[in-house]
C-alpha positions as CSV (number, residue, x, y, z in Angstrom):
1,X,1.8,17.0,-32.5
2,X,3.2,13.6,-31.6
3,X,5.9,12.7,-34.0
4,X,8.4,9.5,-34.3
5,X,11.0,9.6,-31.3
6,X,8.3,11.5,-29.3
7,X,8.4,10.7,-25.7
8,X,5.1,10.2,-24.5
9,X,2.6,9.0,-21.9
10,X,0.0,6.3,-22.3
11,X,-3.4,8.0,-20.9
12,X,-5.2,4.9,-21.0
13,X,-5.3,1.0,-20.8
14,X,-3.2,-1.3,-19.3
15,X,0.0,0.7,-19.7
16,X,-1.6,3.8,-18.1
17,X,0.6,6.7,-16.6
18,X,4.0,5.0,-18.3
19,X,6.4,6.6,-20.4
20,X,7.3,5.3,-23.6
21,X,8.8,6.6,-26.8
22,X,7.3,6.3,-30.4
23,X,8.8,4.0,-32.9
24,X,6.5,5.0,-36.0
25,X,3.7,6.5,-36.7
26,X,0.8,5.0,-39.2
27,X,-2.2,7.4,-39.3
28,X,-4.1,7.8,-36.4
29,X,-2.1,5.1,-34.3
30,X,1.2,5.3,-32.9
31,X,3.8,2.0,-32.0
32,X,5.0,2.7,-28.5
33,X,8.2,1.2,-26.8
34,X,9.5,1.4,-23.6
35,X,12.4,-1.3,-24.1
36,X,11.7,-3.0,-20.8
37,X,8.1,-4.8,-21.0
38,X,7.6,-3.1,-24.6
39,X,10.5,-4.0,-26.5
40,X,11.4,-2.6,-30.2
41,X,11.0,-5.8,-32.0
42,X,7.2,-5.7,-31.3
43,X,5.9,-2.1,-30.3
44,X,2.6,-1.7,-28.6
45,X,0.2,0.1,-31.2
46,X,-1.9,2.8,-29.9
47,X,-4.4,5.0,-30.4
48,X,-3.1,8.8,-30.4
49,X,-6.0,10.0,-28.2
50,X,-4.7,7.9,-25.7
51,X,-1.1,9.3,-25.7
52,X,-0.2,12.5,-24.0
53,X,2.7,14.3,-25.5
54,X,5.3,15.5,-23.3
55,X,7.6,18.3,-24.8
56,X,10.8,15.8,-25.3
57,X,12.4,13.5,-28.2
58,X,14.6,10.4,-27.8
59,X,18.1,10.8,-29.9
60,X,18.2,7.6,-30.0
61,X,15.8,5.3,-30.0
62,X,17.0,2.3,-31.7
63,X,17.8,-0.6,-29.3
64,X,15.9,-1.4,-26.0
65,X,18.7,0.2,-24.2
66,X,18.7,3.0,-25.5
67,X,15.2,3.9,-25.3
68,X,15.4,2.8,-21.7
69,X,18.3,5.0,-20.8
70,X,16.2,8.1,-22.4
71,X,12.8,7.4,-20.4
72,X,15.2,6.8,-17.2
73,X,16.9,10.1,-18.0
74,X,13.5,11.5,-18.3
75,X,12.2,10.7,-14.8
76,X,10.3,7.8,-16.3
77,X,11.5,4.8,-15.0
């Protein structure tokens, strides 16, 4: 189940095979950051079918910084 401060990776679209993590969640669609093109003032939204959930959360996934630090930590970046 793909929660807020999920890491996960986009399966589809233009931001295919990246790593982000997941701001909020609003039924079926998920608002995606990865704090470098995506920043956390204006999330990508996306379709949770589209997202595959890796097995990780971000502590701290506040600032564009910080989220890019955890994906780099991750192996994402």
């Amino acid at each position: 189940m793909i929660k807020q401060g999920s890491i996960v990776k986009a399966k589809a679209g233009r931001d295919k095979d990246g790593f982000f993590v997941v701001i909020r969640m609003e039924g079926k669609y998920a608002f995606i950051a990865d704090g470098k093109r995506r920043k956390v003032q204006l999330p990508k939204k996306k379709k949770l079918i589209h997202l595959q959930k890796t097995n990780s959360l971000a502590e701290k996934y506040s600032t564009n910084r910080e989220i890019k630090n955890t994906i780099r930590e991750f192996g994402g970046l």
